[in-house]
Structure formats: C-alpha cells, structure tokens
N, C-alpha and C positions, 0 to 999 in steps of 0.2 A: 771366666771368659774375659780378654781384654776388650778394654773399651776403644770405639773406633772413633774416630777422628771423621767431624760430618763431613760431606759435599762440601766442595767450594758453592754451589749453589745456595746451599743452603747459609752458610756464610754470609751472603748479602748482607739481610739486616742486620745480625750482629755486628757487622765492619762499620754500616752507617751510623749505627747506634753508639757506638765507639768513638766514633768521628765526630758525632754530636754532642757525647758527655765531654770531650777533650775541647770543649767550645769552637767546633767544627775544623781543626787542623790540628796536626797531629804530625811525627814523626813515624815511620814504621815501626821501631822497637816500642814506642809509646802507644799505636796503637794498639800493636799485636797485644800488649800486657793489658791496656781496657778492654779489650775481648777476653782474654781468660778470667780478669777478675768479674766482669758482667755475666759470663756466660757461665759460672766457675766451674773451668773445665780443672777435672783433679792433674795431678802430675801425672799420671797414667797417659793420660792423653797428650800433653803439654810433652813429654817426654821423647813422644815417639819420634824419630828421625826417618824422613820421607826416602832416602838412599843415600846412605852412609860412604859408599863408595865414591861418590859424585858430590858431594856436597856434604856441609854440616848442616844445611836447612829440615829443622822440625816437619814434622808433615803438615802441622798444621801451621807454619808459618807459608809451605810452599804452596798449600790452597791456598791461604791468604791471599798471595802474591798474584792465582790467578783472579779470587774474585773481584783485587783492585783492577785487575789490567780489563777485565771484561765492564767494570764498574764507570771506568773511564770510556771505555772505547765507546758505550753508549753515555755519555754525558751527565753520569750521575757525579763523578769524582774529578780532580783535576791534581796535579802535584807540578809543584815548584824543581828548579835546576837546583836545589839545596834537597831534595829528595823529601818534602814539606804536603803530605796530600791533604788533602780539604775537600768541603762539599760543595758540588756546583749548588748556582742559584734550581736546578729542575732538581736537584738530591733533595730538597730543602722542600718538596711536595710531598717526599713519599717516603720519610724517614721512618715515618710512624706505621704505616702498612705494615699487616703483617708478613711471614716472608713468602707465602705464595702468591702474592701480590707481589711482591717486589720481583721473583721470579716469573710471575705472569709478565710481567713492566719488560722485563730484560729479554725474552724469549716474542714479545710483541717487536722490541728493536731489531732483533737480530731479522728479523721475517721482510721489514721495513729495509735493509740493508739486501737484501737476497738473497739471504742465508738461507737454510733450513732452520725451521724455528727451537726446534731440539738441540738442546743444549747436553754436547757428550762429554764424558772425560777429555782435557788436553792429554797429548803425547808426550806435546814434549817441555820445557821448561820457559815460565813467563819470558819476556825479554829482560826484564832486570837481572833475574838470577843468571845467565849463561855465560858471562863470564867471570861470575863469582863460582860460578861450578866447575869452569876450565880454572881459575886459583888455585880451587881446593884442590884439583886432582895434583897438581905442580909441587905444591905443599908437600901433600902429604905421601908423595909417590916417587918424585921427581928428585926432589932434595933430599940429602942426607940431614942427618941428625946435626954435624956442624952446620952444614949450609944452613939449618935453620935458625940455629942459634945465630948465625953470625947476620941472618934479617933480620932479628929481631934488635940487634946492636944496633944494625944500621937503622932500623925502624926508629929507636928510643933517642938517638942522637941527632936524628930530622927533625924532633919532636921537641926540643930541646933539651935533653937528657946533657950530663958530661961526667967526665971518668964515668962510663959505661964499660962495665967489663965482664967478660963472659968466663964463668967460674964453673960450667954445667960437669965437667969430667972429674972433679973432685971428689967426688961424693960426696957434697957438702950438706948430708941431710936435704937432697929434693931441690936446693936452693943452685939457681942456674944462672945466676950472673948477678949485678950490682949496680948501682948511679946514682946521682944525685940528681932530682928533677926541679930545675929553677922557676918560680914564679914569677913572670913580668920581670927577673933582673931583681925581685926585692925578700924574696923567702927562698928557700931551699929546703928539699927533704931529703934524705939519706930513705934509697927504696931496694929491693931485694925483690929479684922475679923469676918466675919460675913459670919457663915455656913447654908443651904439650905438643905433639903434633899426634892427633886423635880425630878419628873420625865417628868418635862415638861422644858419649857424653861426659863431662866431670863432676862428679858426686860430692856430697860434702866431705865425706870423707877424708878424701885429697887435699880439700882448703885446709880443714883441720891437720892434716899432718905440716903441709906447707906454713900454716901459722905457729906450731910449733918448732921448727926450724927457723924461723924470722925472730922470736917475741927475744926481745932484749937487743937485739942488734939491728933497727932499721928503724924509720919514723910510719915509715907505707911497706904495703905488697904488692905485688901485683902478678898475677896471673894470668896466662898470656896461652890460649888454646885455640889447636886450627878447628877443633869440635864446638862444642855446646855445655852451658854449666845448667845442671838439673836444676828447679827451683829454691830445693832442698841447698843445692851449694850457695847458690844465691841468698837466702836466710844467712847461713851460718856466716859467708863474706862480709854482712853487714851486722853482726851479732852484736847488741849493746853489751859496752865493757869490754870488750874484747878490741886486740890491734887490729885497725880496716884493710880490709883486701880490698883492690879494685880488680875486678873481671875485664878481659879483654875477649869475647869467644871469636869463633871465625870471621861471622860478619861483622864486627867489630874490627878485627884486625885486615879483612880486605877490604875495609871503607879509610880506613886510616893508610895503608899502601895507596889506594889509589888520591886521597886528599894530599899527599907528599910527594908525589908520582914519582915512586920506589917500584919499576918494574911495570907500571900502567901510565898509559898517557889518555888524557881524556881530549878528543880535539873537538874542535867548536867550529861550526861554519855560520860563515860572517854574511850575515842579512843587508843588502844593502836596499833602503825605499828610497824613493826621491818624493819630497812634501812638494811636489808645485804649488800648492797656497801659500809657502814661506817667501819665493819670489816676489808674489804680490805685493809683501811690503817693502823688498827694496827701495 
C-alpha cells in the first residue's frame, strides 16, 4: 500500500517545529528538508508529485505551501521579500502544542474572521506556486527541445557563465552543453550540463550515467531539470569521492529566471508615508 502524504492540517506543527529547529527562519527548500528529516518521511512519500502535469511541485511540498499560507494569514508565520519565512512573536506560544491544538488555534482564527470554522481541502493552488505552475506548463509543453536548451544558455550567461555552448544534438553521451563559470572575476571552473525537461522525477540513476560522461573532462556538473531530483539522486550528486554535480530542479530554475528576469518581471509598488514629526525639526 503506498504511503500518503498527510493533511496540510496536520502539517502545522511539523512546519513550526522546522522553523524552530532552523533558529526560527528558514528558506523554503530549508525548511521543507527540516520537515522530512524531523518527521522522517521515507522517499515514498517525499517522492510523490502533487500534479505532474501542472507543476514539478511534491505533494508534500504543495501542502506545505498551503499550510504556510494559512499559517500566516492567521499570524502565526511571517516571510520576508527575499522569500525568508520565520515565526511571529504569537508562533513563538504555541510551537510546542501538540497539532490538534494548533489546528484547534487555527480553525478558532478562521471563526474569528467569519469564516466557517472547518477547515476543507483548497482547490486550487497557494498564491506562491501559480505562476510557477503557468512556467512549468510553458516549459514543458510550450517550448521545444532547442527553445529549452537555448534558456538555458541564456539562463547560464546572465549568471555569469561564458563560452556557454549548447552541444545537446551531438550525442555527446547525455552531455548537453558546456562553460566556464567565473567566480567574483578570480577562479574559474570548466562545467558540463545537462538539461531535462521532465515533469516527473530524476533518479540517481540519471546523475550516474550524466557523471560518467563528465569525469575526466570538466571541473563541475551540473544538472538542470524542469522536474524534481529523487532523494536518492540527491545522495549520489553529492557522493564523497566522487566528481560534484550541482542540481538545478524546477523550482530552482523558475526562482533563478525570475531573480534575472529572463521572461518574468517582478514589479514593486511604491509606498509613499509622509513622517509629519520629521517637519517638526526643521
């Protein structure tokens, strides 16, 4: 029988408790991974992919996402414009509760607000993820096979990548382009990548074949998918003794598109107070 992946309800505590061991802030990828290690969910569950079609989001990342959104919207969580969540000063009462206390807590706010105090499945997708799920579909549906190659050029050379070259038609053993990535202007690496567009997951398997096609010819790897790398890929990318792969997955690569704004603009609207108490010292 597979194992299911709990309620974003029941999430709660786990998320706080996460956010607590991480000395109360955290990234998302930071936290999501103190929650599987805390919780230790096996890769069964960690594996699963909530709609493949629509996004490369985990299932359990995408309840994640809603039990931040509902975690905040009652004042338990708070996150930074660098995407940086932490716990409010009221999180910081009832970390320790256990979770039908904490779902008691949150289903008392929701009543307080004029909601119905039941708490159902959402429909449809947090506000974070919707247009990381209009991406993926563009990605993986929209673009051809060069068009994505030739992102990903474009992607490495905003990055500061140079002689970035797209080698993917050769059959170069799996190996789909080339560059050198400069450090601050004072190191250099000779790297070798190899892009995916997958709406599933990427196994170790893959890394391993991809690392045998690199070893003698590169300083780095790196691997570059519109999906998801299993945990299992994740182990063997970082395998002592062995040449380092660095993983790119989808969230990864539509956080870096939109940080270079390659295809996304983020706009800002501008707050303007006026201090009247600053007059006073004129």
């Amino acid at each position: 029988m597979t194992l299911k992946v709990p309620p974003y309800d029941q999430l709660f505590n786990p998320l706080l408790g996460a956010i607590n061991a991480l000395g109360g802030s955290g990234s998302i990828e930071e936290i999501y991974d103190k929650v599987v290690e805390l919780e230790y969910f096996p890769e069964e569950v960690v594996s699963q992919l909530h709609d493949p079609e629509k996004s490369n989001q985990t299932q359990l990342g995408y309840r994640l996402a809603w039990a931040r959104t509902y975690l905040k919207k009652f004042g338990l969580l708070e996150n930074s414009s660098r995407g940086i969540w932490s716990l409010s000063p009221k999180a910081k009462d009832i970390e320790k509760v256990n979770p039908q206390e904490v779902v008691k807590f949150v289903r008392s706010a929701i009543k307080e607000d004029g909601v119905p105090g039941e708490i159902t499945a959402p429909q449809d997708s947090p506000p974070e993820l919707d247009w990381r799920q209009r991406l993926h579909g563009i990605l993986t549906k929209k673009l051809t096979p060069a068009a994505f190659e030739r992102l990903v050029q474009r992607m490495l050379r905003e990055a500061g990548f140079t002689q970035v070259e797209v080698t993917g038609r050769s059959g170069d053993g799996g190996i789909d382009g080339k560059g050198i990535a400069r450090i601050h202007g004072l190191m250099s690496f000779h790297v070798l990548f190899q892009c995916k567009r997958y709406t599933g997951s990427v196994g170790a398997g893959e890394v391993r074949d991809f690392r045998g096609a690199m070893v003698g010819r590169a300083d780095k790897g790196l691997f570059i998918t519109t999906g998801t790398f299993t945990p299992a890929a994740v182990k063997e990318a970082t395998r002592d003794g062995a040449p380092p792969i660095d993983l790119l997955d989808g969230g990864d690569f539509a956080e870096k598109l939109r940080e270079l704004n390659i295809g996304i603009r983020t706009e800002k609207v501008e707050l303007v107070h006026l201090e009247e108490e600053w007059f006073d010292t004129v």
